[in-house]
N, CA, C and O atoms as a Tripos MOL2 file, in Angstrom:
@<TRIPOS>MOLECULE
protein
  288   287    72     0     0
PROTEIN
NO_CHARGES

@<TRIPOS>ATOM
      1 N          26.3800   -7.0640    9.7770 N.3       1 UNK1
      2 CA         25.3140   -7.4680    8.8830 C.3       1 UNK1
      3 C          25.4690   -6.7290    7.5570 C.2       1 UNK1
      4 O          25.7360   -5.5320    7.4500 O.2       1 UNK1
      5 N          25.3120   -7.4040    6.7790 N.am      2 UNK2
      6 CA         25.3940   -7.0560    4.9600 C.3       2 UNK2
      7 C          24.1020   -5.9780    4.5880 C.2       2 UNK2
      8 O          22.9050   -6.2620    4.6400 O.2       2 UNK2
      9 N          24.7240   -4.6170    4.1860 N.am      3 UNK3
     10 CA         23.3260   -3.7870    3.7630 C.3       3 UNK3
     11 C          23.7460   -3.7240    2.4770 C.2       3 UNK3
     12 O          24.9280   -3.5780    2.1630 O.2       3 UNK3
     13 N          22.6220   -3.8510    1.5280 N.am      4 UNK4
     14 CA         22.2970   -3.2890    0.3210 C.3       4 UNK4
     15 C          22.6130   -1.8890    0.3030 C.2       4 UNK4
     16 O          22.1150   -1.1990    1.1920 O.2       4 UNK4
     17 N          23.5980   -1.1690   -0.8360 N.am      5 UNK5
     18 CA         23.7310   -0.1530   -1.2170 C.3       5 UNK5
     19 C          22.6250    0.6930   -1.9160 C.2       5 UNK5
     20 O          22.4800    1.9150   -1.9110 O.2       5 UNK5
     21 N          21.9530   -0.1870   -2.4620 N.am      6 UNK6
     22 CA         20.5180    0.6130   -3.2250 C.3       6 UNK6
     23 C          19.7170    0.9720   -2.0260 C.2       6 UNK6
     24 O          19.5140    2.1380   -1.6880 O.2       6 UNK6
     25 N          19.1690   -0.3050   -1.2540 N.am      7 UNK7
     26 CA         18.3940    0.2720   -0.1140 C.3       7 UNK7
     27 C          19.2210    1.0850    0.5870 C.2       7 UNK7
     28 O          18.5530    2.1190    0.6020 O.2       7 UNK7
     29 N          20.1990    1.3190    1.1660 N.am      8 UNK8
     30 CA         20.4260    2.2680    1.7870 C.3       8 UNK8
     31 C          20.4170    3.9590    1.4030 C.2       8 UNK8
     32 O          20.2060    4.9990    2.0260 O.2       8 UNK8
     33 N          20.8000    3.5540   -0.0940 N.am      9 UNK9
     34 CA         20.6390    4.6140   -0.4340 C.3       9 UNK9
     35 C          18.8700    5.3650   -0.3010 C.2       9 UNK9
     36 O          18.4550    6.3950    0.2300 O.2       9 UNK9
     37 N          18.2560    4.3510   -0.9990 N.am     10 UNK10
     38 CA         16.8830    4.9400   -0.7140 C.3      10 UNK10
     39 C          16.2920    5.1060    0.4190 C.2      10 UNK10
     40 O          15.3830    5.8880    0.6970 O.2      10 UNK10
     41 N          16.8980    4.2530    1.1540 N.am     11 UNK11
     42 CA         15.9640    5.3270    2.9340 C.3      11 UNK11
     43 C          16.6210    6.6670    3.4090 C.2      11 UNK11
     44 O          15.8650    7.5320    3.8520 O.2      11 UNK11
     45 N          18.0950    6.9320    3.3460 N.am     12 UNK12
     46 CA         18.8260    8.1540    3.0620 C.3      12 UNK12
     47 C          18.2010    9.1540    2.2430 C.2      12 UNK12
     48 O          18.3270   10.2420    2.8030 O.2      12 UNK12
     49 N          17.4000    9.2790    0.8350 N.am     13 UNK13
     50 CA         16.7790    9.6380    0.4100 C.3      13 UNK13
     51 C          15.3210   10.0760    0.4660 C.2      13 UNK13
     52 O          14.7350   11.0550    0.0030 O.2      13 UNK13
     53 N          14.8820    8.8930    1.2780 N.am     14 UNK14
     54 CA         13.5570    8.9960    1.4900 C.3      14 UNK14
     55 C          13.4980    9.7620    3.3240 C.2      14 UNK14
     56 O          12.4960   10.3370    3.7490 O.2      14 UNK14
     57 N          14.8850    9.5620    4.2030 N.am     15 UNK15
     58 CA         15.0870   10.8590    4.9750 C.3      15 UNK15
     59 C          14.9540   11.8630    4.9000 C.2      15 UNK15
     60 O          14.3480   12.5340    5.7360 O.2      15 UNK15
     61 N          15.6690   12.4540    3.5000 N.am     16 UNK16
     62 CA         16.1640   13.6520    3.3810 C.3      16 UNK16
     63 C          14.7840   14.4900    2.7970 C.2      16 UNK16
     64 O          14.4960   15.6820    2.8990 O.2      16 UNK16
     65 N          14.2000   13.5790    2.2710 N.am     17 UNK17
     66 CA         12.8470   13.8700    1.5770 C.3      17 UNK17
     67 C          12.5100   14.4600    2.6620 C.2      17 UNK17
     68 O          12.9660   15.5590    2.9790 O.2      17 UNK17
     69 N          11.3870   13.5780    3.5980 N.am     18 UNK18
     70 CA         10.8760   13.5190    4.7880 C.3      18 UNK18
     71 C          11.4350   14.8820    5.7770 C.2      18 UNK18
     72 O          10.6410   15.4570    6.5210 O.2      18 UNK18
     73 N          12.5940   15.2170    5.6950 N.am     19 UNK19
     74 CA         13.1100   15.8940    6.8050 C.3      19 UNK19
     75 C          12.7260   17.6600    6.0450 C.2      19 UNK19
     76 O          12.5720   18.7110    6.6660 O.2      19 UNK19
     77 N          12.6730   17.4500    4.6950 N.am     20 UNK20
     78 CA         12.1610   18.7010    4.1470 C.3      20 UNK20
     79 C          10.9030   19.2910    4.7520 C.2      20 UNK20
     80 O          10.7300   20.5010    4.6030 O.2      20 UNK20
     81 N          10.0280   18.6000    5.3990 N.am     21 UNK21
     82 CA          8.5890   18.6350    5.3150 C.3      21 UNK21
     83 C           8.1530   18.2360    6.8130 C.2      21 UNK21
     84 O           7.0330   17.8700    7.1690 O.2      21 UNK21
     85 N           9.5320   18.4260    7.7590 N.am     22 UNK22
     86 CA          9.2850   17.9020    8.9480 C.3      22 UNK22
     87 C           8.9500   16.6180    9.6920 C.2      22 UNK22
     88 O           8.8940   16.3920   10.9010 O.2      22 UNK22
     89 N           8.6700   15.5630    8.2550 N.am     23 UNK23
     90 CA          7.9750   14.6590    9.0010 C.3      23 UNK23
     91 C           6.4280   14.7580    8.9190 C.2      23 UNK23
     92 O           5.8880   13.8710    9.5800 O.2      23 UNK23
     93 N           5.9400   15.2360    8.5600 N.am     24 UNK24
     94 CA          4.4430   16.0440    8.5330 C.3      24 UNK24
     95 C           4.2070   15.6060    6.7090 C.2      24 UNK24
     96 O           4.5210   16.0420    5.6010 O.2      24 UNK24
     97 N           3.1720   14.0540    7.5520 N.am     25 UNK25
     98 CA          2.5670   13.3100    6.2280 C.3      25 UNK25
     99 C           1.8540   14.1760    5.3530 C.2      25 UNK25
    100 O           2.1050   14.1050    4.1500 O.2      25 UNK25
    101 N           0.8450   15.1320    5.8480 N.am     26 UNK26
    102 CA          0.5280   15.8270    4.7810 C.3      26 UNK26
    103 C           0.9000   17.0800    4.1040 C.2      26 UNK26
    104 O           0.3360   17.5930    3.1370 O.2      26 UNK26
    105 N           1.8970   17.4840    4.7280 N.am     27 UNK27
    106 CA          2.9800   18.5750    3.7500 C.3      27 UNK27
    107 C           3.5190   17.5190    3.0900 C.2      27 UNK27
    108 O           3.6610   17.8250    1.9060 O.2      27 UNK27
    109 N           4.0200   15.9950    3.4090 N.am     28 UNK28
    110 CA          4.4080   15.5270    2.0920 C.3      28 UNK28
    111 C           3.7370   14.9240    1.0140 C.2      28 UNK28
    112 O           4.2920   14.6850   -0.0580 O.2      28 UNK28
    113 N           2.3560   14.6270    1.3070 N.am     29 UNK29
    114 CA          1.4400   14.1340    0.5650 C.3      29 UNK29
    115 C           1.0380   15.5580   -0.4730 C.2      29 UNK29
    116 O           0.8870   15.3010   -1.6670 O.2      29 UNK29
    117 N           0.8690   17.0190   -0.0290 N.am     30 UNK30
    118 CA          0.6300   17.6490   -0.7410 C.3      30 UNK30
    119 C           1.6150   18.2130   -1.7780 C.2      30 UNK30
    120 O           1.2510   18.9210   -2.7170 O.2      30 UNK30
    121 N           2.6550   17.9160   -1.5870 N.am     31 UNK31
    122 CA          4.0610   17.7740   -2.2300 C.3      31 UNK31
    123 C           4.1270   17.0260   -3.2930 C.2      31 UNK31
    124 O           4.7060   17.2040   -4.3650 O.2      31 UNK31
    125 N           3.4580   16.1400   -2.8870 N.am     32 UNK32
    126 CA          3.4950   15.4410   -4.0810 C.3      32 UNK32
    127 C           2.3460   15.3780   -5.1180 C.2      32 UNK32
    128 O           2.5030   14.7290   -6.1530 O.2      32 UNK32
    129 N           1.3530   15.9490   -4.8970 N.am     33 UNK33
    130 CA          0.0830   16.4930   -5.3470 C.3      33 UNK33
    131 C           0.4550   17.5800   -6.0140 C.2      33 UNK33
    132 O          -0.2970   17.9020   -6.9340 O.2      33 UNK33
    133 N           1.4880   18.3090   -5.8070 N.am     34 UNK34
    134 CA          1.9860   19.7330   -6.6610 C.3      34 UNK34
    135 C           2.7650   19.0760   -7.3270 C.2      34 UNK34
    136 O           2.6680   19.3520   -8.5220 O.2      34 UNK34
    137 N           3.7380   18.0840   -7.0260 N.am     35 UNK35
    138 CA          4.6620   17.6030   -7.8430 C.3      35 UNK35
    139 C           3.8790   16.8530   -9.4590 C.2      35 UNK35
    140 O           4.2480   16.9750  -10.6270 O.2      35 UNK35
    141 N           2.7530   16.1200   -8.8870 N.am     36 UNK36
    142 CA          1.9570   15.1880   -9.8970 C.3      36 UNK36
    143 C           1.4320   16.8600  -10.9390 C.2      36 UNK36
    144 O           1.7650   17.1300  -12.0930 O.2      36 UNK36
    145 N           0.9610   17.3020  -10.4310 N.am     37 UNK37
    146 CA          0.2210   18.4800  -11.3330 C.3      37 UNK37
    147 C           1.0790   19.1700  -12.2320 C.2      37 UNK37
    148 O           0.8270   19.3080  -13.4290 O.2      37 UNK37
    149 N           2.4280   19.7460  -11.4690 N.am     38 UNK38
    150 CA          3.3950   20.1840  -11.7540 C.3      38 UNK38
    151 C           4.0110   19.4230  -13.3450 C.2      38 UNK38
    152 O           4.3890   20.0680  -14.3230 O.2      38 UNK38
    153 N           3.9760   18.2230  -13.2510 N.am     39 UNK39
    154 CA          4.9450   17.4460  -14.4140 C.3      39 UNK39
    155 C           3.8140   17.0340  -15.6030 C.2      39 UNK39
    156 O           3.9340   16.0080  -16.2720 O.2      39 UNK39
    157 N           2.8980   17.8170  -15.7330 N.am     40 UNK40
    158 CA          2.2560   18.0470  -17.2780 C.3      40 UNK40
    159 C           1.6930   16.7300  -17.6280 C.2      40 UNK40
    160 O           0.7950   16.6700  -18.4680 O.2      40 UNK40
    161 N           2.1360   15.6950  -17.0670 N.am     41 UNK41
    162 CA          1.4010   14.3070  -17.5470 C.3      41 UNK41
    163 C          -0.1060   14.2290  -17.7130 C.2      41 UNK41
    164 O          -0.8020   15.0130  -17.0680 O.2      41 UNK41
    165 N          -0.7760   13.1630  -18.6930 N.am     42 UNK42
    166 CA         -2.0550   13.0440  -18.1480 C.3      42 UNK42
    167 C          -2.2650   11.8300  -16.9580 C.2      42 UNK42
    168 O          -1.6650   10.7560  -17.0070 O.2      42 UNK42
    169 N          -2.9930   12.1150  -16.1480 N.am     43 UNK43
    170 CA         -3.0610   11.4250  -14.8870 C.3      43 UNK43
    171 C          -4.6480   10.5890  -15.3350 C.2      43 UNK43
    172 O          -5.5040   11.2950  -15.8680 O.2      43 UNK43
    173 N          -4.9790    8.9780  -15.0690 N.am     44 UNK44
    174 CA         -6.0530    8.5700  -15.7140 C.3      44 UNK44
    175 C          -6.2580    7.6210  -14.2180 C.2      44 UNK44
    176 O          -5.4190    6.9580  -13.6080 O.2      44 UNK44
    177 N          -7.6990    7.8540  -13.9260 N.am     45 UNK45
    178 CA         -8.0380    7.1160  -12.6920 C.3      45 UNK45
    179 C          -9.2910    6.3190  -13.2420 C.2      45 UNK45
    180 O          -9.9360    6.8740  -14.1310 O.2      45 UNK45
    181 N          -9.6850    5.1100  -12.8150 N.am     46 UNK46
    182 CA        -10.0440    3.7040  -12.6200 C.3      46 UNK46
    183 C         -11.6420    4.0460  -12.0250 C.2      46 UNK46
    184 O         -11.7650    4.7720  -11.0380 O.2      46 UNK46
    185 N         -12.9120    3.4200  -12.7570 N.am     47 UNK47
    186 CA        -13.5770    3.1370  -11.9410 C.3      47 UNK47
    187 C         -13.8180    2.1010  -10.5680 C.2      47 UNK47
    188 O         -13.8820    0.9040  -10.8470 O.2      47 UNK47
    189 N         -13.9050    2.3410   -9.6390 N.am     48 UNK48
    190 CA        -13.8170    1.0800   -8.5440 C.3      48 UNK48
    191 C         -14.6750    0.3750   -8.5970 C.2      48 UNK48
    192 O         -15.8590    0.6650   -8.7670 O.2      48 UNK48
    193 N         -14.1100   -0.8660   -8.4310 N.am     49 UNK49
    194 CA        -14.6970   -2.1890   -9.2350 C.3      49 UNK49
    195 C         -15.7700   -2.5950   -7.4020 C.2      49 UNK49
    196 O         -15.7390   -2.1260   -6.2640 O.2      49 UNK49
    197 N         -16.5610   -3.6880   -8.1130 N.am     50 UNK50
    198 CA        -17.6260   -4.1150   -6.8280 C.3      50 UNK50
    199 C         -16.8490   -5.1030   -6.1720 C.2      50 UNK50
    200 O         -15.9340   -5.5400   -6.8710 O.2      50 UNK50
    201 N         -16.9500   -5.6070   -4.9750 N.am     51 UNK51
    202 CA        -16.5100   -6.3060   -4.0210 C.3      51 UNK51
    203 C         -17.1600   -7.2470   -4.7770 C.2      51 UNK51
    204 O         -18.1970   -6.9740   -5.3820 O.2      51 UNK51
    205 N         -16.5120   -8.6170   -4.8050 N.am     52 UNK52
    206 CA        -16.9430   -9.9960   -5.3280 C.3      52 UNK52
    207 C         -17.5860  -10.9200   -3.8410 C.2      52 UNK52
    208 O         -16.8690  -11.2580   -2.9000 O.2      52 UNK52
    209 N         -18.5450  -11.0950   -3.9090 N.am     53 UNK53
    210 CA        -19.0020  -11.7210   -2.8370 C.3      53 UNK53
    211 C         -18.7610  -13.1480   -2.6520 C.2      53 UNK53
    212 O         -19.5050  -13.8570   -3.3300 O.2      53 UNK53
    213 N         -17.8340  -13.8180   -1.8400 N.am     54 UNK54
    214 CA        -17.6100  -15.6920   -1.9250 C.3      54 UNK54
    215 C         -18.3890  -15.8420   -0.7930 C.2      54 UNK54
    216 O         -18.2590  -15.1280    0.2020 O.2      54 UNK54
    217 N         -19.3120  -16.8710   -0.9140 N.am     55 UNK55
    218 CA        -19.9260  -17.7920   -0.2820 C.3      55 UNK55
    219 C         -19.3190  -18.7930    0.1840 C.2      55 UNK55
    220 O         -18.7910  -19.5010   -0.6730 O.2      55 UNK55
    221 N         -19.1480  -19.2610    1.7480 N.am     56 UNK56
    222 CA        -17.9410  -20.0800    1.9830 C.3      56 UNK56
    223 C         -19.1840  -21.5230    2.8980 C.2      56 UNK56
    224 O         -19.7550  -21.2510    3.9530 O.2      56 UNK56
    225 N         -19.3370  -22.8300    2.2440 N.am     57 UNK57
    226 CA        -19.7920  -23.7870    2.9490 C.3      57 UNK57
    227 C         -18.8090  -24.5660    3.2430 C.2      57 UNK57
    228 O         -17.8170  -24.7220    2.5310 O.2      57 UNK57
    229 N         -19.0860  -25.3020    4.6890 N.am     58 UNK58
    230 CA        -18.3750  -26.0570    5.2960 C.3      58 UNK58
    231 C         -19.5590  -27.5710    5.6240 C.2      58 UNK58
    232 O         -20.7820  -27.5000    5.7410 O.2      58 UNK58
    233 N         -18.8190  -28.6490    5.6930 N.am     59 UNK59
    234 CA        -19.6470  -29.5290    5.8920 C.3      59 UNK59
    235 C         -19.7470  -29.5310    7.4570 C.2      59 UNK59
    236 O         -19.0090  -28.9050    8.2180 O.2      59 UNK59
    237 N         -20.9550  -30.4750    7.8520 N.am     60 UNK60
    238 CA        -21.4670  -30.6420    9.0460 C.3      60 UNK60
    239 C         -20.9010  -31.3680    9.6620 C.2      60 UNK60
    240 O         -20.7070  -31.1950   10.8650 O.2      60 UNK60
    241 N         -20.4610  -32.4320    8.9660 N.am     61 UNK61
    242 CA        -19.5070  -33.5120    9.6330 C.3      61 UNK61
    243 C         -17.9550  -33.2230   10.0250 C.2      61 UNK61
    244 O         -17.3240  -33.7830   10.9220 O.2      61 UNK61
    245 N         -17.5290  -32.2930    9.2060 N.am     62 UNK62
    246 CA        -16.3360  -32.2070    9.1120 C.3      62 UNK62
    247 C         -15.6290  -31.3460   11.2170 C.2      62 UNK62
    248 O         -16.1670  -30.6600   12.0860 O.2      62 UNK62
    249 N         -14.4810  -31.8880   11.0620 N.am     63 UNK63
    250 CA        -13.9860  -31.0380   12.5310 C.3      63 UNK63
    251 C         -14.2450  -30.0240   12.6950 C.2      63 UNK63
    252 O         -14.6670  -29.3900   11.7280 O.2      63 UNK63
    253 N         -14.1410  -29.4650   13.8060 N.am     64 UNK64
    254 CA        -14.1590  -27.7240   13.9890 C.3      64 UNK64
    255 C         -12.7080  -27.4850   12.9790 C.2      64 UNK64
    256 O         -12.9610  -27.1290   11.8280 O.2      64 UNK64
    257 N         -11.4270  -27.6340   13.2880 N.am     65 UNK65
    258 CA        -10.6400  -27.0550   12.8720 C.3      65 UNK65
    259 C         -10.8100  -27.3820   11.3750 C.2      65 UNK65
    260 O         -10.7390  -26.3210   10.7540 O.2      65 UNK65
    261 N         -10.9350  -28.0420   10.8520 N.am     66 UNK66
    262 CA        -11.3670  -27.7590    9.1830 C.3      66 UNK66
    263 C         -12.3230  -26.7600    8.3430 C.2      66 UNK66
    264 O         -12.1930  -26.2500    7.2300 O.2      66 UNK66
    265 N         -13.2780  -26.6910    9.2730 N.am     67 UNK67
    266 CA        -14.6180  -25.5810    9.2730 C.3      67 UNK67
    267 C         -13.6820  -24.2820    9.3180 C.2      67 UNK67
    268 O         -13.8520  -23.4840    8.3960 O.2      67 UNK67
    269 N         -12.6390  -23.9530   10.3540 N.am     68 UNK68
    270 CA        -11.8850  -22.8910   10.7110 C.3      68 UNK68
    271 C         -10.9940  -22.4650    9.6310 C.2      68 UNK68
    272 O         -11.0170  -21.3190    9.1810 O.2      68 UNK68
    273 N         -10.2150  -23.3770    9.2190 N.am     69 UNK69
    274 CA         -9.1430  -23.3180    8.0130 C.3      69 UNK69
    275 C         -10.5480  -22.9560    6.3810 C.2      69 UNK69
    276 O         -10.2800  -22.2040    5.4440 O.2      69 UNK69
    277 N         -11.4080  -23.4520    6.4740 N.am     70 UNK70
    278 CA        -12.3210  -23.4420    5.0470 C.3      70 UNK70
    279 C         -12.4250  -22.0500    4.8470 C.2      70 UNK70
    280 O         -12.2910  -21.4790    3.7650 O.2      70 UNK70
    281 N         -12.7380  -21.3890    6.2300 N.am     71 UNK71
    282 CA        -13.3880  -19.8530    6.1240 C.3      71 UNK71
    283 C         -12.2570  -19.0240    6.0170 C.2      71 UNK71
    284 O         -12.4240  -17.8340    6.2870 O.2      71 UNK71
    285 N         -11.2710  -19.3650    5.7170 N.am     72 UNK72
    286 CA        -10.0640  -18.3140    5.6780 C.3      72 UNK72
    287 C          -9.4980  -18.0750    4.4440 C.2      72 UNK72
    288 O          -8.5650  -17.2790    4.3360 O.2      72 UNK72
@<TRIPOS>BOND
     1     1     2 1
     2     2     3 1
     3     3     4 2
     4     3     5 am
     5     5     6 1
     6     6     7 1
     7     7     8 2
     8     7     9 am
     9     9    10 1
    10    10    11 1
    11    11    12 2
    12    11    13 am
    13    13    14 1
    14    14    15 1
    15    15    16 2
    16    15    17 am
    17    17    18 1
    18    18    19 1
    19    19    20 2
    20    19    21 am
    21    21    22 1
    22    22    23 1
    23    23    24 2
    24    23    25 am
    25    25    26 1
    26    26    27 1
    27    27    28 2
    28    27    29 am
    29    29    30 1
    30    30    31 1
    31    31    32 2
    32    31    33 am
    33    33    34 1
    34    34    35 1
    35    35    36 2
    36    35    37 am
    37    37    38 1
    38    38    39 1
    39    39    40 2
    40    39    41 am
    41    41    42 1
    42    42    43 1
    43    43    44 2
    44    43    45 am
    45    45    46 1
    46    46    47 1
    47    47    48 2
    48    47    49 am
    49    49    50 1
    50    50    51 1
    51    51    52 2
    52    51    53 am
    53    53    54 1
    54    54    55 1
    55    55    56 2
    56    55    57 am
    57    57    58 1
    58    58    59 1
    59    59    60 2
    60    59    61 am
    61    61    62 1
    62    62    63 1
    63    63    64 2
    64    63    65 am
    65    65    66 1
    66    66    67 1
    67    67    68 2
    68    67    69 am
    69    69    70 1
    70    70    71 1
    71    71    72 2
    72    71    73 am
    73    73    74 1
    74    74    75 1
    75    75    76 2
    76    75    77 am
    77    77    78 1
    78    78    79 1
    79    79    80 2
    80    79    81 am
    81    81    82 1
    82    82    83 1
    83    83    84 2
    84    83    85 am
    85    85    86 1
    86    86    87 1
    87    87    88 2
    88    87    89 am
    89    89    90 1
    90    90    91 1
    91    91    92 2
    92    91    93 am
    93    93    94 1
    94    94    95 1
    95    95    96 2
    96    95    97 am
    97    97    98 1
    98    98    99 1
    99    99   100 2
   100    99   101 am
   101   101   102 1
   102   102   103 1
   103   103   104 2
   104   103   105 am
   105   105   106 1
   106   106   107 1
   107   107   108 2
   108   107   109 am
   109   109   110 1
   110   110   111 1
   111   111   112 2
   112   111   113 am
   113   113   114 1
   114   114   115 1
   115   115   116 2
   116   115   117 am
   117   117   118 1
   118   118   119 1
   119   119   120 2
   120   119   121 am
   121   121   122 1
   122   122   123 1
   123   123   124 2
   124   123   125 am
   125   125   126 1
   126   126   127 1
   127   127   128 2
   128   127   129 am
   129   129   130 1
   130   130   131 1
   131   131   132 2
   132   131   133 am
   133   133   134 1
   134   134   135 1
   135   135   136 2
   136   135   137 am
   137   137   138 1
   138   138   139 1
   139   139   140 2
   140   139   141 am
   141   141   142 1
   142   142   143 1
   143   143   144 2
   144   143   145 am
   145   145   146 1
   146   146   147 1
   147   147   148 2
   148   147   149 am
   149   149   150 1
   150   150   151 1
   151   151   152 2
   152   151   153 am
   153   153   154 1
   154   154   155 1
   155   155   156 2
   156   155   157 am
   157   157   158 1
   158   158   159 1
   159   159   160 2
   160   159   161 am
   161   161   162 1
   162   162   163 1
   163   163   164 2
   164   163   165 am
   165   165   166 1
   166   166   167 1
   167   167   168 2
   168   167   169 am
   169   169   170 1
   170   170   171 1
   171   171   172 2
   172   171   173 am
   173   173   174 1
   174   174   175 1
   175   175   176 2
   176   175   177 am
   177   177   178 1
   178   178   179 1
   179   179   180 2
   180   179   181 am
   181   181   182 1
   182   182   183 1
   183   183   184 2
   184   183   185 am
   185   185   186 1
   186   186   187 1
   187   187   188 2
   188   187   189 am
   189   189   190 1
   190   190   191 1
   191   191   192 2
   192   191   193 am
   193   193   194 1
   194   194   195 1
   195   195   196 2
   196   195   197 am
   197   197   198 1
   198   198   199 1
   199   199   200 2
   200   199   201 am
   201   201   202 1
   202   202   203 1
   203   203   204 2
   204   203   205 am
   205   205   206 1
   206   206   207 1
   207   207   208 2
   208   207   209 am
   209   209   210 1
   210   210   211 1
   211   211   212 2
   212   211   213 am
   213   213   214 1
   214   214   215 1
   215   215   216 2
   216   215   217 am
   217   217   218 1
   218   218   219 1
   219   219   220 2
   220   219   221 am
   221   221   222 1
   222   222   223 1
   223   223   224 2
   224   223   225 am
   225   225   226 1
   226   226   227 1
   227   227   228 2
   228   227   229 am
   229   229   230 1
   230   230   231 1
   231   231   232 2
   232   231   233 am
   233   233   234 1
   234   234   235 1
   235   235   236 2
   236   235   237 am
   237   237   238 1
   238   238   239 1
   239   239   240 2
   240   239   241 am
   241   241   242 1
   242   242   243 1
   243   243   244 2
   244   243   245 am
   245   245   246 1
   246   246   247 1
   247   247   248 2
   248   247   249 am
   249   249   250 1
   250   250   251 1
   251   251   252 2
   252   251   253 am
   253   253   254 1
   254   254   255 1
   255   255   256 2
   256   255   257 am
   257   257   258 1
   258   258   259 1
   259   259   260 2
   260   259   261 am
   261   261   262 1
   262   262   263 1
   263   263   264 2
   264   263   265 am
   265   265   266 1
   266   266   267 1
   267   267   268 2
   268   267   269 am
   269   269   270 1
   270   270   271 1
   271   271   272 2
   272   271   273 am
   273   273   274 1
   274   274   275 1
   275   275   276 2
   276   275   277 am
   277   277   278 1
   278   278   279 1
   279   279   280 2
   280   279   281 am
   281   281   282 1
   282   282   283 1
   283   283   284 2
   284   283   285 am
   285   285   286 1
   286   286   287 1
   287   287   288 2
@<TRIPOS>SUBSTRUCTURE
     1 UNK1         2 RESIDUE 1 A UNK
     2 UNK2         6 RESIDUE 1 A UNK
     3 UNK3        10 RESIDUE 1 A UNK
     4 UNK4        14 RESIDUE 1 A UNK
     5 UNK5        18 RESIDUE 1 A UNK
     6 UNK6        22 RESIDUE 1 A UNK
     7 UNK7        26 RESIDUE 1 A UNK
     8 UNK8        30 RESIDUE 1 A UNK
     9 UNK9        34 RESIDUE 1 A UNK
    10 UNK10       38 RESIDUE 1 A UNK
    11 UNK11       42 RESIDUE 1 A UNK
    12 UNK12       46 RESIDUE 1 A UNK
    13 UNK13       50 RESIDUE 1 A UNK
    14 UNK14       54 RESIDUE 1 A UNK
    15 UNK15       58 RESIDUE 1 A UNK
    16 UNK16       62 RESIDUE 1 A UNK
    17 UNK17       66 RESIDUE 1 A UNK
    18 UNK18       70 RESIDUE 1 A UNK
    19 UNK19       74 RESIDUE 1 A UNK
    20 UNK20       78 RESIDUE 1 A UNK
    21 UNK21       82 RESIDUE 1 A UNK
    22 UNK22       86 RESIDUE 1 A UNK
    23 UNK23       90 RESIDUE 1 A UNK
    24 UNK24       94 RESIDUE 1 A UNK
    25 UNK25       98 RESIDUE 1 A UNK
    26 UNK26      102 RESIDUE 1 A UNK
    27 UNK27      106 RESIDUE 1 A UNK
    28 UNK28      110 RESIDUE 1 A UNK
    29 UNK29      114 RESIDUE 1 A UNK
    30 UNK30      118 RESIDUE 1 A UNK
    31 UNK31      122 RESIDUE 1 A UNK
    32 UNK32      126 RESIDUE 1 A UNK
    33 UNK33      130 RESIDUE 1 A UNK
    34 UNK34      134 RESIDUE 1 A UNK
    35 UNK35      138 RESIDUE 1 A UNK
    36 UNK36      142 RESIDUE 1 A UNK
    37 UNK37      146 RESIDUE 1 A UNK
    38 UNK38      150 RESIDUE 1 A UNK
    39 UNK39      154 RESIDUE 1 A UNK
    40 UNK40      158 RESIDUE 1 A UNK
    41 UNK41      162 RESIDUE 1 A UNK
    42 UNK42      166 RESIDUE 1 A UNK
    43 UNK43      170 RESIDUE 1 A UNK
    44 UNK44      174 RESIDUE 1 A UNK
    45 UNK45      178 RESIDUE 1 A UNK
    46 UNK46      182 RESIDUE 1 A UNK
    47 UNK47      186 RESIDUE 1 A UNK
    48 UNK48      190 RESIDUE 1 A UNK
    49 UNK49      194 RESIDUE 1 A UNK
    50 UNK50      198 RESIDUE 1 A UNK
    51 UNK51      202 RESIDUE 1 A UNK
    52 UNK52      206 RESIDUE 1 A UNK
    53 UNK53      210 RESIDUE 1 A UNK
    54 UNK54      214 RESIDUE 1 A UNK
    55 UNK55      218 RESIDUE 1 A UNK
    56 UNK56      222 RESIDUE 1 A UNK
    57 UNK57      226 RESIDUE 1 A UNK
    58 UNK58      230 RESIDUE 1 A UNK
    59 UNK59      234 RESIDUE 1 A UNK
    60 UNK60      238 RESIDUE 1 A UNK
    61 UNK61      242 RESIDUE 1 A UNK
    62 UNK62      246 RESIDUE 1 A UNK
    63 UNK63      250 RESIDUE 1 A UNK
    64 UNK64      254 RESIDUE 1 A UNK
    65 UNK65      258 RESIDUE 1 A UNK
    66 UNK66      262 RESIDUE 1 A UNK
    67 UNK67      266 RESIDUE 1 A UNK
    68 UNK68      270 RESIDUE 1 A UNK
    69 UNK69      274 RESIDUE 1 A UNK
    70 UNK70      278 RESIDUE 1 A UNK
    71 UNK71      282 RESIDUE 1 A UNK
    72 UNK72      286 RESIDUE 1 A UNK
């Protein structure tokens, strides 16, 4: 089977990362929390926006399986 040289390279990478830190999501999550702080940038975060509420009608007549497919 045909592998991509880029991807391979990056899961090799993203191993070697990983294997620094045991495997242990949050030694690498905080890693990268020193790393973000570390590189002087300004960092700009987003107010979170409201959930948009859709109202979903189905007719009365219509099949069950159409009613099923409408709400999805």
């Amino acid at each position: 089977m045909w592998q991509d040289p880029v991807v391979a390279e990056t899961r090799l990478l993203r191993e070697q990362y990983a294997s620094q830190f045991s495997h242990d999501a949050d030694a690498i999550f905080q890693d990268i929390l020193r790393r973000q702080t570390a590189s002087g940038r300004k960092l700009v975060s987003f107010q979170a926006r409201k959930p948009i509420s859709v109202h979903v009608v189905t007719r009365q007549d219509a099949p069950a399986d159409a009613q099923d497919t409408a709400r999805r």
